[in-house]
DRENMI-315914 format. One record per residue (C-alpha): x, y, z; residue in one letter. Coordinates in steps of 0.2 Angstrom, whole numbers, plus 5000, padded with zeros to 4 digits. Each point is the difference from the previous one (the first is absolute). Example, Ala and Ser with C-alpha at 12.3 -4.5 7.8 and 13.67 -1.06 7.14 Angstrom:
2
506249785039A;500650174997S;
END
This chain:
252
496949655025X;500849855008X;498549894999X;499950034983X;501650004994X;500449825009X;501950004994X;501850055010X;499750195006X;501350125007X;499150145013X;500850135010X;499150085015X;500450175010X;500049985020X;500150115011X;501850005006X;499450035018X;498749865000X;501249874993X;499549835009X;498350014997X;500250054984X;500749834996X;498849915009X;498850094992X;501049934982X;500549815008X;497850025004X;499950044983X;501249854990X;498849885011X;498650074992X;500650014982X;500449805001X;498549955006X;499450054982X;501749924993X;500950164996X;501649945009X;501150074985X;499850195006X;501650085008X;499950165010X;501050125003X;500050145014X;500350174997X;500450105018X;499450184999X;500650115014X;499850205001X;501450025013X;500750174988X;498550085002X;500050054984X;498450004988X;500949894985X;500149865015X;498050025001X;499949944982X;499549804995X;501649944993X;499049914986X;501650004989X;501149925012X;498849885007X;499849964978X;501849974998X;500049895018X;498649914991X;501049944985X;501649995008X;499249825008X;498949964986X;500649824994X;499550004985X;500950094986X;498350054988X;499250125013X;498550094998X;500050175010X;498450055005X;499150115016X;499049925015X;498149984996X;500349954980X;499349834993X;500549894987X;498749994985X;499549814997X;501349884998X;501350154998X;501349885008X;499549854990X;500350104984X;501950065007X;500349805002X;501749964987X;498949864990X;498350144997X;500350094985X;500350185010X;500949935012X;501349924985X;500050194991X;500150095015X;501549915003X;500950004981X;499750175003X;500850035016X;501449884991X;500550114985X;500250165008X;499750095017X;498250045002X;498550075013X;498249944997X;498950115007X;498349945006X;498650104996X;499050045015X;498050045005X;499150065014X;498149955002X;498550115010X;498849875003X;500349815007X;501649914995X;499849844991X;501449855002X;501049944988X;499250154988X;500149974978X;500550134989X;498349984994X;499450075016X;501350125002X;499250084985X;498249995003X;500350085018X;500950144991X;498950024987X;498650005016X;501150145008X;500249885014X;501949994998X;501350104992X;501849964996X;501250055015X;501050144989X;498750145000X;499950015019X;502050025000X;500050134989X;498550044992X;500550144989X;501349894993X;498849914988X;501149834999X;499449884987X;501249845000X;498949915014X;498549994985X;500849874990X;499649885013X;498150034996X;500350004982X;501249864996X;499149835000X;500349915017X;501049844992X;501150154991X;502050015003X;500250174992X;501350095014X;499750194996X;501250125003X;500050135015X;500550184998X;500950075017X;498650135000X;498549874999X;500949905017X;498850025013X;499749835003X;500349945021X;500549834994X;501349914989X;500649824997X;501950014998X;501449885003X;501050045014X;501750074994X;499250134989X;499250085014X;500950165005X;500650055020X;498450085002X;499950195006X;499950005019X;499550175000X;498750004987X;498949895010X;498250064992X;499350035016X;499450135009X;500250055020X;498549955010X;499850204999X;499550004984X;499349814997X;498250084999X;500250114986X;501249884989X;499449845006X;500449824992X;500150094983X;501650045003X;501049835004X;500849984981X;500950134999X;501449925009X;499849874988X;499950144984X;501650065003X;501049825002X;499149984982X;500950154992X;501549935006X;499749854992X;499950104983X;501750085005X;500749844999X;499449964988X;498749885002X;498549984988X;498250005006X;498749884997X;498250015006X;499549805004X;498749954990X;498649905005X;500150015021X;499750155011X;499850045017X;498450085008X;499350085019X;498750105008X;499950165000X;500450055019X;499950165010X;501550105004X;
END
């Protein structure tokens, strides 16, 4: 997603609390790798998981805490919240820019009152393209080749709000409302203050006990319940129009 996205980044990364020092070799190794490709506007942040207590919460990937560790040293103050392995469709950070016509409305909105955007989301079974259209996006769905990130969360749920993407025109700066019951998206783009303390113990993720029956599926909830509590303060939700984020399909 780095590669990609090619703009300031904030990543946080669990280590093993025994295996410290080579841990952040393992990072510093890392940093060197990233700027060889230019990306020298990416902070990380380490997250030191021990199991010292013994008990079987402490087994659990802090997913929530490692989030909020994550914006906590994010420089910039419009962040988009998002889960390893997504990617940016074409030009989605071009488009964000303050002179391009979203990126001007995304932030008039922002201005008149506090708001999330949530970004629709998609998931593809067959080989992931760069830089990918909505034009694609829909064909590939239409193929059976992808389907939008929602209906493996919760499939029963039958959320709709991430189809006006598809059916909006491209160029369009239509912001659709969200109903609390349709959030089930693992990513937003929100300024900074509006974001909530997020829930350390509503990580969305399961022990390595269980990993194999929930798998992946199951990262956004974390993020579903900091969305309710945006509602309760009174936030609005939006869905973004016109840019979306998209990965493969991976086994649990």
């Amino acid at each position: 997603m780095l590669l990609a996205w090619q703009g300031p980044a904030s990543v946080s990364v669990a280590v093993d609390g025994s295996a410290a020092d080579s841990a952040l070799d393992q990072v510093q190794r890392w940093l060197r790798h990233l700027a060889s490709f230019q990306l020298t506007h990416v902070t990380i942040s380490l997250v030191y998981v021990t199991s010292i207590s013994g008990h079987e919460y402490d087994e659990v990937y802090p997913a929530n805490v490692m989030r909020q560790v994550a914006v906590d040293a994010a420089k910039c103050e419009l962040i988009l919240l998002a889960e390893p392995a997504f990617l940016p469709s074409a030009s989605f950070r071009r488009l964000l820019k303050p002179d391009a016509s979203l990126g001007a409305a995304v932030r008039s909105i922002f201005e008149s009152r506090p708001t999330a955007l949530l970004v629709a989301s998609f998931v593809t079974f067959d080989e992931v393209p760069r830089n990918m259209t909505a034009e694609q996006l829909a064909h590939m769905i239409d193929e059976g080749n992808a389907t939008h990130f929602d209906d493996l969360v919760c499939p029963i749920c039958r959320p709709h709000a991430w189809q006006w993407l598809l059916l909006d025109d491209a160029a369009s700066l239509r912001f659709h409302s969200v109903q609390a019951s349709d959030v089930h998206h693992p990513a937003r783009l929100v300024p900074k203050y509006v974001l909530p303390r997020l829930p350390v113990f509503l990580h969305g993720i399961v022990s390595p006990q269980t990993s194999a029956r929930a798998g992946w599926t199951s990262l956004p909830s974390g993020l579903r319940a900091s969305a309710e509590q945006l509602v309760a303060k009174g936030v609005q939700l939006l869905l973004l129009p016109g840019a979306f984020l998209y990965r493969a399909q991976t086994e649990p």
